[in-house]
C-alpha positions in Angstrom: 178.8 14.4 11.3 178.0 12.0 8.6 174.8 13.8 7.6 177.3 17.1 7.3 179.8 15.1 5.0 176.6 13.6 3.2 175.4 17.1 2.7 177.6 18.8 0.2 176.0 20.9 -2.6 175.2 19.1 -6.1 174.7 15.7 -3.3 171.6 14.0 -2.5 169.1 16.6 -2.1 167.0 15.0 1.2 170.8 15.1 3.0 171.0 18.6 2.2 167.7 19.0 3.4 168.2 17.4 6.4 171.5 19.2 7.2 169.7 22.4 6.5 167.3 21.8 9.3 169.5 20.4 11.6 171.3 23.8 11.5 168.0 25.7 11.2 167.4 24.1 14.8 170.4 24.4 15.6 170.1 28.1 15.0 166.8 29.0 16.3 167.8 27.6 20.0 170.8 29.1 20.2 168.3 32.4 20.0 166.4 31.0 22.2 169.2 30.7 24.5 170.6 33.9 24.0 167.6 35.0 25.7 167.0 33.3 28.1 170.5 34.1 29.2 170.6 37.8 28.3 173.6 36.9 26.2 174.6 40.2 25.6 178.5 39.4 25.9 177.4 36.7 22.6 176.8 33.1 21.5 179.5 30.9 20.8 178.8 27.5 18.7 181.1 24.9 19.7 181.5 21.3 19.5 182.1 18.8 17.0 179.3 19.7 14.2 179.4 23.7 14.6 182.9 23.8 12.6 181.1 21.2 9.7 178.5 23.8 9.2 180.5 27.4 8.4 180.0 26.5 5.0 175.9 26.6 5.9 176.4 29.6 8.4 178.0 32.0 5.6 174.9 31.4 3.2 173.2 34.3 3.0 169.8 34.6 5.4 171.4 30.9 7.3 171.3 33.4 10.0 167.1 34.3 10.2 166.4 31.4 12.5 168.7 32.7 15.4 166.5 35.7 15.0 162.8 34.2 14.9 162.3 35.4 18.1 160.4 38.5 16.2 160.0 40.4 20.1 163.5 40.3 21.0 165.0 40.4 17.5 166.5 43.7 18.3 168.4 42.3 21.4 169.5 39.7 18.9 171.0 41.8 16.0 173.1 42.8 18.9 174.4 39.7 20.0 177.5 38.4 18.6 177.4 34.8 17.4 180.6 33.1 17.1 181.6 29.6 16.0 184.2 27.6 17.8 186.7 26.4 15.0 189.4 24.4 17.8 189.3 21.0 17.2 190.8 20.7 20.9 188.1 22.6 23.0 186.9 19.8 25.1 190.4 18.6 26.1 191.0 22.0 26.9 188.1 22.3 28.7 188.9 19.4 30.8 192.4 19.8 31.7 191.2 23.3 33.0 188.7 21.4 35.0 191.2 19.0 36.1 193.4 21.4 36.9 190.8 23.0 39.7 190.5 19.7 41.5 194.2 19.1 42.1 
């Protein structure tokens, strides 16, 4: 998060760097997990950073590492990727959870 808020343009140029391969990473294995899954329903970035990088995400070609997977890039261009903008997903997630066990 601190690398994110480090990161913003005109800044120091090896956090920007940095902040662009985090989300290059980032990226490339949520590819990699859309297929391995067969994600065909879509990809959905969530968690505290994924909100602190739309700014990245909406950069034209941000999106090429979620489709290095060069084979399957087809499969890819058809799977939606989403990013998770609700500060108040994990609480929600775990009063859903707590909710099954009672």
């Amino acid at each position: 998060v601190i690398m994110m808020a480090a990161a913003t343009p005109g800044d120091n140029p090896r956090s920007a760097a940095s902040a662009g391969e985090f989300i290059a990473i980032l990226l490339q294995e949520a590819g990699n997990a859309a297929v391995r899954w067969l994600a065909s329903g879509g990809v959905y970035l969530a968690g505290g950073v994924s909100p602190k990088v739309l700014a990245y995400l909406r950069k034209p070609g941000a999106l090429a590492p979620f489709f290095a997977n060069r084979h399957l890039a087809p499969m890819l261009r058809d799977t939606p990727l989403q990013v998770v903008i609700n500060d108040e997903t994990a609480v929600l997630g775990a009063i859903s959870g707590g909710r099954e066990l009672f």
